[in-house]
N, CA, C and O of each residue as an XYZ file, in Angstrom:
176
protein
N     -36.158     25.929   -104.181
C     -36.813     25.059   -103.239
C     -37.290     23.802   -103.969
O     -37.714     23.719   -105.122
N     -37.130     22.833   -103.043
C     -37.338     21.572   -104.179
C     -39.019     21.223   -103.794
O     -39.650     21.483   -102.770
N     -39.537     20.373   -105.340
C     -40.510     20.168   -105.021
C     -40.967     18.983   -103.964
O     -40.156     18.058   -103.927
N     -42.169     18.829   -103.056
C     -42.765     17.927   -102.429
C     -44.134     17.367   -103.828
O     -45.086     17.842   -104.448
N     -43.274     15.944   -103.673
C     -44.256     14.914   -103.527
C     -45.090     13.940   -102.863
O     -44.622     12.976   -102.258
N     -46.365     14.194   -102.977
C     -46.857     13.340   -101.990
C     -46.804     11.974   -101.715
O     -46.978     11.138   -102.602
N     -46.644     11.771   -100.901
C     -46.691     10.224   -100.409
C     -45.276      9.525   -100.775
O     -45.296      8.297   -100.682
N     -43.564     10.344   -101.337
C     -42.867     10.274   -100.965
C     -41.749     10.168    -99.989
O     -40.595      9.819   -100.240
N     -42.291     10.545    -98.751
C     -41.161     10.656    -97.502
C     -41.238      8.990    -96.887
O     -42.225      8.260    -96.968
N     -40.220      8.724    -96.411
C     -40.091      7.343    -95.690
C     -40.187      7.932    -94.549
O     -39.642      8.930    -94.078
N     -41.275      6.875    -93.990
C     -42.035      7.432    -92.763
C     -41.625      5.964    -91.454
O     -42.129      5.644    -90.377
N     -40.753      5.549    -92.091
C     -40.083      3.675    -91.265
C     -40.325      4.189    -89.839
O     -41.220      3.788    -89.095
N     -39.306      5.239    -89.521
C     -38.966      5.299    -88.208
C     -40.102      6.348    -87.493
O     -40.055      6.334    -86.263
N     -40.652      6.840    -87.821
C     -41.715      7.363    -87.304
C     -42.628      5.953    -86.984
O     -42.650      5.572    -85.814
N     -43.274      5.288    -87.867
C     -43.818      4.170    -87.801
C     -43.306      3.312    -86.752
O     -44.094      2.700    -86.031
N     -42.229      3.230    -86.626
C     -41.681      2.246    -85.641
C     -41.800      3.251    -83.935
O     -42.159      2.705    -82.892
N     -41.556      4.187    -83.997
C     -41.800      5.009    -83.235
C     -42.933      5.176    -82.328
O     -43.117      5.437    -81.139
N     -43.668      4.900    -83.454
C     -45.541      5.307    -83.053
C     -45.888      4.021    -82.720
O     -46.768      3.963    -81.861
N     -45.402      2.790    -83.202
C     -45.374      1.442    -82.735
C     -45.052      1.510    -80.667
O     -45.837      1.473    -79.720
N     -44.018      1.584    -80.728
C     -43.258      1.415    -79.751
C     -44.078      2.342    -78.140
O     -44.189      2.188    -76.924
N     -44.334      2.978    -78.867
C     -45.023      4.242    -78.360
C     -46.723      3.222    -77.517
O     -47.014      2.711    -76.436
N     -47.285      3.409    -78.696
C     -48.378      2.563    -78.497
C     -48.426      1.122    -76.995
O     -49.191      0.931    -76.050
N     -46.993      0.310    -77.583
C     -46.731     -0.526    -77.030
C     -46.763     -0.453    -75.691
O     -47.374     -1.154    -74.884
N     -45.940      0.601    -75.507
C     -45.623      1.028    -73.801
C     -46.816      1.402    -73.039
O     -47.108      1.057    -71.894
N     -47.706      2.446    -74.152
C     -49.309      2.659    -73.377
C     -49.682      1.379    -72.998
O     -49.904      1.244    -71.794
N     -49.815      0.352    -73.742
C     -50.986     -0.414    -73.469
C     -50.352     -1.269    -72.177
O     -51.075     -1.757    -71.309
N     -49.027     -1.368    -72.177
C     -48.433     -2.789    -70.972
C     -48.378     -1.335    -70.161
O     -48.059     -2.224    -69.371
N     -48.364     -0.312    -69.675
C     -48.725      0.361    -68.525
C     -50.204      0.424    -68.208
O     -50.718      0.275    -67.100
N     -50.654      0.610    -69.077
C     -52.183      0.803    -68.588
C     -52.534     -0.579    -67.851
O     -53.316     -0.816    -66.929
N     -51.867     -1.221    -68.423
C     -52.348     -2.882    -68.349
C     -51.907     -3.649    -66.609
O     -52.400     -4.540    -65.916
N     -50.272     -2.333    -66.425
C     -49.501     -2.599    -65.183
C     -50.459     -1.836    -64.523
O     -51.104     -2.611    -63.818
N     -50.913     -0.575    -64.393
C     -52.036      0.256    -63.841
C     -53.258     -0.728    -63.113
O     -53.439     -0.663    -61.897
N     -53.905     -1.456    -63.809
C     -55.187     -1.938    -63.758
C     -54.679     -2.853    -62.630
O     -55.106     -2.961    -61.481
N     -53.698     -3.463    -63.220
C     -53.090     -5.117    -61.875
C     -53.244     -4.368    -60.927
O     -54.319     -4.357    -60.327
N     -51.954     -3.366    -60.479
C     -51.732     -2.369    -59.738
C     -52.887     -2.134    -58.515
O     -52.999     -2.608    -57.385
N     -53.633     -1.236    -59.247
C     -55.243     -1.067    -58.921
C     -56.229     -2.205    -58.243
O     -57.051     -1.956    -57.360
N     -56.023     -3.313    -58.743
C     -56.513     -4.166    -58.644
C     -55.955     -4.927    -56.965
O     -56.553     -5.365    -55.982
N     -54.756     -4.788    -57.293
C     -53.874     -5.517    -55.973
C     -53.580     -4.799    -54.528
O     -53.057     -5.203    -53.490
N     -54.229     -3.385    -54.989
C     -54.167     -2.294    -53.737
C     -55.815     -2.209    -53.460
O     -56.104     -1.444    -52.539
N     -56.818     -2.805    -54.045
C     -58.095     -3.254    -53.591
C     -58.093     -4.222    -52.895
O     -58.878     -4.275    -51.948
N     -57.321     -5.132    -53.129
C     -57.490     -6.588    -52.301
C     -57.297     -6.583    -51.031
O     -58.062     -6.803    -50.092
N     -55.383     -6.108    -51.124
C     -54.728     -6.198    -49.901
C     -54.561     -4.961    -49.224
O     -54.111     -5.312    -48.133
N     -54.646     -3.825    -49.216
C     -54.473     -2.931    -48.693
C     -55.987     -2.014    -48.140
O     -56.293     -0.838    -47.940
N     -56.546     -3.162    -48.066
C     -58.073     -3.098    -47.139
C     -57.499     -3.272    -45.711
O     -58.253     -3.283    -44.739
């Protein structure tokens, strides 16, 4: 079994991953709120 070193693994695509990830939360939450916002106004 080979050894692990720490803080050896390339972690790029995880990183980019967890990026992307992030990204999508925030412009939905962000589409959510408009959303929310535009079914208060007009749908009185």
């Amino acid at each position: 079994m080979a050894e692990h070193q720490h803080g050896t693994m390339d972690t790029t695509v995880q990183e980019k991953t967890y990026s992307g990830f992030l990204t999508f939360v925030t412009r939905f939450s962000i589409a959510l709120v408009i959303f929310a916002i535009f079914l208060a106004i007009f749908a009185s």
